[in-house]
N, C-alpha and C positions, 0 to 999 in steps of 0.2 A: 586442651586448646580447641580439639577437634568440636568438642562438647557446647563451647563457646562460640563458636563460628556459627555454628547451627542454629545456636537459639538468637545470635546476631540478624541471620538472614532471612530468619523467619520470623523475627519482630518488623524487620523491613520491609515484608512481603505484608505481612497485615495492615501494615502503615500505609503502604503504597495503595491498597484495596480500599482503607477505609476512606484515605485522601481523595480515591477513586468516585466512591459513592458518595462525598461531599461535594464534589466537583459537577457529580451528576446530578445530585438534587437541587444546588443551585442555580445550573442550570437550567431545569425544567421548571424551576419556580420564577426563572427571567424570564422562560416563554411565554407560559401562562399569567403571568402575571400582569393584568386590568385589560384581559383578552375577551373581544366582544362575540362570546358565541354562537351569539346568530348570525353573524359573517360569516363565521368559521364553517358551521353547517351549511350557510346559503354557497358558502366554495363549491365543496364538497358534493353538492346534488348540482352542480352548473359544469362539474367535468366533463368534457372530450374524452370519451376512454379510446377511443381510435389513435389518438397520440400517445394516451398513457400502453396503450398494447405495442405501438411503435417503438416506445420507452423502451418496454420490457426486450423486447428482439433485438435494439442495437445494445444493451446492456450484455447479452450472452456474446455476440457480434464480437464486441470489443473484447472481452477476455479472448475468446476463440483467437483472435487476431495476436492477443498477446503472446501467442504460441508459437508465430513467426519468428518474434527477434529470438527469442530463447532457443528458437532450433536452430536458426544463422551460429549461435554462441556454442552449443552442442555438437554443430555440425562433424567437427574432427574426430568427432569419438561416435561416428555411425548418424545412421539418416534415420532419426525418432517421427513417427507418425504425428502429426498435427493434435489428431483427434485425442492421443494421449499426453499429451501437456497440456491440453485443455480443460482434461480431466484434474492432471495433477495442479494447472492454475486456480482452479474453483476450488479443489481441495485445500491449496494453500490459504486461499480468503475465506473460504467459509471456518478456517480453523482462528482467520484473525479475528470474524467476529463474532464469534465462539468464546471467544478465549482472552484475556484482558494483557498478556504476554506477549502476543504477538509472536506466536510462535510457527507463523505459514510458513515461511520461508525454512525452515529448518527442517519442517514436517515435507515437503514439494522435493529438497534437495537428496534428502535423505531415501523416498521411495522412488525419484527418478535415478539416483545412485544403483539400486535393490535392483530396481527391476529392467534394466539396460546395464550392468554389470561396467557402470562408469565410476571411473574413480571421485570417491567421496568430498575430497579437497579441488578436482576439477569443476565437478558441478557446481559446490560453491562459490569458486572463482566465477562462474558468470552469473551466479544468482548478485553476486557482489557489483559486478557491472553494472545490470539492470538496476540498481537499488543507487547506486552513484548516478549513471546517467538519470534517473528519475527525478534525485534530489537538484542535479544543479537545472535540471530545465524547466522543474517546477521554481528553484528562488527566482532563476533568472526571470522569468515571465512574470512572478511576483512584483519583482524592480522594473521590468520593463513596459509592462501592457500602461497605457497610457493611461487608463481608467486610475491606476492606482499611482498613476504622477500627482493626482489632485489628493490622495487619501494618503499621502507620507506622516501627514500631519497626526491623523488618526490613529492610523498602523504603529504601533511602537515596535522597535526590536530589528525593523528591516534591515540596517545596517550591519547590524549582527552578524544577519542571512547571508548578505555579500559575502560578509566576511571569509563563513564557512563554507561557503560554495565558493567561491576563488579559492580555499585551500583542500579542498576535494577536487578541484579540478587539477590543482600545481599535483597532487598525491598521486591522481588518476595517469596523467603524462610521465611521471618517475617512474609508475608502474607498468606502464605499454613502454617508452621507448627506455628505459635506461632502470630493468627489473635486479640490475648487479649493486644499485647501491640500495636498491630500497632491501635486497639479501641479506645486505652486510649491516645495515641496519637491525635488520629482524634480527638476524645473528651473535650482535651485540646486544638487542634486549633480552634475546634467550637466556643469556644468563644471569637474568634475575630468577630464572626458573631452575626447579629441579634438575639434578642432572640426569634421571631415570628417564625424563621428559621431555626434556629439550631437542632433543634429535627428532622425535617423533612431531614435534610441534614445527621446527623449519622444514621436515622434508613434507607437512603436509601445505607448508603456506605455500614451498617451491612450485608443486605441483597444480596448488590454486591459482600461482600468478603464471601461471604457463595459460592459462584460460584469456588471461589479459593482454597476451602475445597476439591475438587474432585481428584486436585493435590496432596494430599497423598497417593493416593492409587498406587504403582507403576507401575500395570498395565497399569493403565490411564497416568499417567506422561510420561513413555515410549511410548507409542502409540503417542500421542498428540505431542510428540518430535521426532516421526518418519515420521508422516502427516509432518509436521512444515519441513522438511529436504526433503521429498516428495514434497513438493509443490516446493519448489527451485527447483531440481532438474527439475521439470517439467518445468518450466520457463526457464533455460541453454538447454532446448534441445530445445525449441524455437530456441534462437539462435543458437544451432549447427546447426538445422536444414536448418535457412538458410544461414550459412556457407558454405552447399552442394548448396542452390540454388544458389550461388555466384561466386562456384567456387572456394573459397577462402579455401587452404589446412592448417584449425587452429584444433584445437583439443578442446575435450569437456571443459578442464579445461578453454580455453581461452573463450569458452563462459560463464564461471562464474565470470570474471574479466569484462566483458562487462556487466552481471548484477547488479553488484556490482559498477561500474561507473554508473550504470544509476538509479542505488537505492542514491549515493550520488546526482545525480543530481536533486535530487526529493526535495533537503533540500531547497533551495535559493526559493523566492517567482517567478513566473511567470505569462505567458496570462494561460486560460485552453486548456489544452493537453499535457503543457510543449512542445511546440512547438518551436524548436531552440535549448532549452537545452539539450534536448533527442540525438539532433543529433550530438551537439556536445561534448558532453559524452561519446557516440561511435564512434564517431573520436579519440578525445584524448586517449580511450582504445584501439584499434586496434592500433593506431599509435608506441605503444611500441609491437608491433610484425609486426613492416615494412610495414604495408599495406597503402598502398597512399592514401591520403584525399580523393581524388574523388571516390574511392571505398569505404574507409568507410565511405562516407556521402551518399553513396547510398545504401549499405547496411541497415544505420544506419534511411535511409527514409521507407525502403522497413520493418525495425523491428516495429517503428513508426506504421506504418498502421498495419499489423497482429495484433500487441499486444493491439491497440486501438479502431479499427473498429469494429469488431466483439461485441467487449462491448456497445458500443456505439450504434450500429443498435437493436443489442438484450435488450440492456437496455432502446431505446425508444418505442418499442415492449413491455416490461414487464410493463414499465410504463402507459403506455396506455390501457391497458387488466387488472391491479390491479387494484380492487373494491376499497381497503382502498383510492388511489389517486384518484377518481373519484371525481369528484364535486358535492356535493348533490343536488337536486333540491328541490325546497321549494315549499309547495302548498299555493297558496294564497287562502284564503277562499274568496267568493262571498258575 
């Protein structure tokens, strides 16, 4: 059976890869494709790099910043230095676009767990937070920015979106104010599980949703949903900013519709980097405010590198220099 499972999950995983690299070649064949390259190049030498280096600095800016709410969520369990979940923020992203898994969040929880001696199932509890609060302020802003009151028509699926962000948010309130029936919940799915298992699986969820306890206090909820709106924000100026390096006369709002395309594009499997979908994401978003393929696939190349590079150098830098990823050495005895 065991034998079976295996060769199951690992026909799923080559599936998923191959789907991945279908997804991305047709995408990059909608970008390029009846793409006039001497636009593309005449872009490309007409940049502002004083915006795009601006680019580059609020891009570090805003993860650095991300480091705030997560130490608000941390707070109880000791006062973690800024500069070190900044670290462990860039390590979690440069491993998502690394890696086609999506495995930051688990790799971030895991060595802030190690190396602040917090418990395992706590930390996750507010990586969990952050990842709810994220989902429903991104649908909600999806449904609500006006820009995309005219694009319902286009957009398929957004009701969907409602759907499951009203039920992440009804799940999120069970779990801050009334965590006794979401227990007895878990409690009663438990046992569908092993019985070797089961105890070890609610006392680590117990301890996760003690994390979600912190959300009553309104201080904290309002802060945490002000970071959470802050950190967007800091992302959209990215884009405006290189908006100015472009050339291109859009306004702040339309770089929140270009984030917003490129946080939908994040959903379908891909290669790592999202290489292809990224850019054609920010085509098809610029394209409903008239701006020509060849410009926005060179914008949309030029957002590509700011928003990836910078994690990616500094994330194999942080990797390389963290003691917990080092490789032990073993002393052999004589």
């Amino acid at each position: 059976m065991k034998i079976l499972k295996f060769k199951k999950e690992s026909k799923n995983k080559w599936l998923k890869i191959l789907v991945g690299f279908a997804i991305t070649a047709l995408a990059l064949w909608l970008s390029f494709r009846k793409l006039d390259l001497e636009v593309l190049k005449k872009t490309f030498f007409q940049v502002n790099f004083f915006w795009v280096i601006l680019a580059l600095v609020n891009t570090i800016l805003t993860v650095y910043a991300l480091g705030w709410r997560w130490r608000i969520l941390l707070k109880p369990e000791g006062k973690i230095p800024l500069s070190s979940l900044f670290r462990l923020n860039i390590i979690s992203q440069y491993t998502n676009i690394i890696m086609p898994a999506r495995l930051g969040e688990v790799v971030r929880s895991y060595l802030a767990s190690k190396q602040y001696k917090i418990s395992g199932a706590y930390v996750v509890g507010t990586v969990a937070i952050e990842k709810f609060l994220d989902f429903i302020v991104f649908v909600s802003l999806w449904i609500l920015v006006p820009t995309f009151f005219s694009m319902q028509k286009e957009v398929k699926g957004y009701k969907i979106a409602l759907f499951f962000s009203i039920l992440a948010t009804l799940i999120l309130v069970l779990i801050i104010w009334q965590p006794k029936i979401f227990l007895k919940l878990i409690s009663f799915l438990s046992r569908l599980l092993p019985k070797n298992s089961r105890q070890r699986v609610i006392n680590f969820l117990e301890q996760g949703i003690e994390a979600f306890g912190l959300l009553k206090r309104a201080k904290t909820l309002l802060l945490v949903v002000a970071l959470t709106f802050g950190f967007i924000v800091g992302q959209v100026l990215t884009n405006f900013f290189l908006f100015k390096a472009f050339h291109l006369r859009l306004s702040f709002w339309v770089g929140l519709v270009v984030l917003l395309a490129i946080q939908v594009g994040n959903i379908p499997p891909s290669v790592p980097g999202k290489i292809g979908i990224f850019e054609y994401a920010v085509i098809l978003a610029l394209s409903v405010f008239a701006i020509s393929k060849s410009q926005a696939l060179s914008y949309g190349i030029m957002l590509h590198v700011v928003a990836y590079l910078p994690k990616i150098l500094l994330g194999f830098i942080f990797i390389a220099t963290m003691k917990e990823l080092r490789p032990r050495r073993v002393r052999i005895k004589a």
